[in-house]
C-alpha positions in Angstrom: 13.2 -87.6 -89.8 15.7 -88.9 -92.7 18.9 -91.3 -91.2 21.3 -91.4 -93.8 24.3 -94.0 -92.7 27.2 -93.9 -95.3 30.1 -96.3 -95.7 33.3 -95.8 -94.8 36.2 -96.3 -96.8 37.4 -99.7 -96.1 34.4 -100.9 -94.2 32.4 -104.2 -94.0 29.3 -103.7 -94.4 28.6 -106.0 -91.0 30.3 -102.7 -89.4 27.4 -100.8 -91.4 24.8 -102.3 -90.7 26.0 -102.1 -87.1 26.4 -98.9 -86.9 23.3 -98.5 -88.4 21.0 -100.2 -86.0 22.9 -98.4 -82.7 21.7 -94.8 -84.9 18.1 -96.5 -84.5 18.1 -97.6 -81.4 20.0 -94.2 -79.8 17.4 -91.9 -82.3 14.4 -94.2 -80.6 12.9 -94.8 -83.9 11.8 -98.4 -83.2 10.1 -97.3 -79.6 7.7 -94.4 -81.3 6.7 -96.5 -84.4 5.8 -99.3 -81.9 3.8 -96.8 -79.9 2.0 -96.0 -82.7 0.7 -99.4 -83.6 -2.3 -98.7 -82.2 -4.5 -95.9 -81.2 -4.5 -94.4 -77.5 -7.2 -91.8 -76.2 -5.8 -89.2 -73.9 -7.5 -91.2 -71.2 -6.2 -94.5 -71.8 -2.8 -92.5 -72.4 -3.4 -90.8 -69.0 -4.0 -94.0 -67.3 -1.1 -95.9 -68.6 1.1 -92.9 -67.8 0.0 -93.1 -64.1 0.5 -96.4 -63.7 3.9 -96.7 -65.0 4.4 -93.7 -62.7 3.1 -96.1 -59.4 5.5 -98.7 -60.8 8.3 -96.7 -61.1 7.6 -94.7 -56.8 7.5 -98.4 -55.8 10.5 -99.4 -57.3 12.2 -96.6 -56.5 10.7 -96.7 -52.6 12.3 -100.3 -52.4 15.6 -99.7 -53.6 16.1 -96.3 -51.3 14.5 -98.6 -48.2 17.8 -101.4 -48.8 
């Protein structure tokens, strides 16, 4: 996955650099290369995965309930 940000004619490059962290952050490059820091099993990943999926049916049960 290449990101290749060029500059503009006339542009600072605090506009650049700008630009070039919102391309990160919308591509999600930062989130997968922090999910990789470590190793996960299927079953850890399974297990995390249904957790956040409790989290998430609560929250969403207490906001529908208001």
């Amino acid at each position: 996955m290449a990101l290749e940000v060029r500059i503009r004619e006339g542009e600072s490059q605090d506009s650049l650099l700008r630009r070039f962290q919102k391309m990160v952050q919308v591509e999600g490059i930062l989130r997968e290369a922090k999910g990789h820091r470590h190793f996960v099993s299927k079953r850890d990943a399974a297990r995390i995965k249904a957790k956040n999926n409790a989290r998430r049916k609560r929250r969403q049960g207490n906001s529908r309930a208001h």
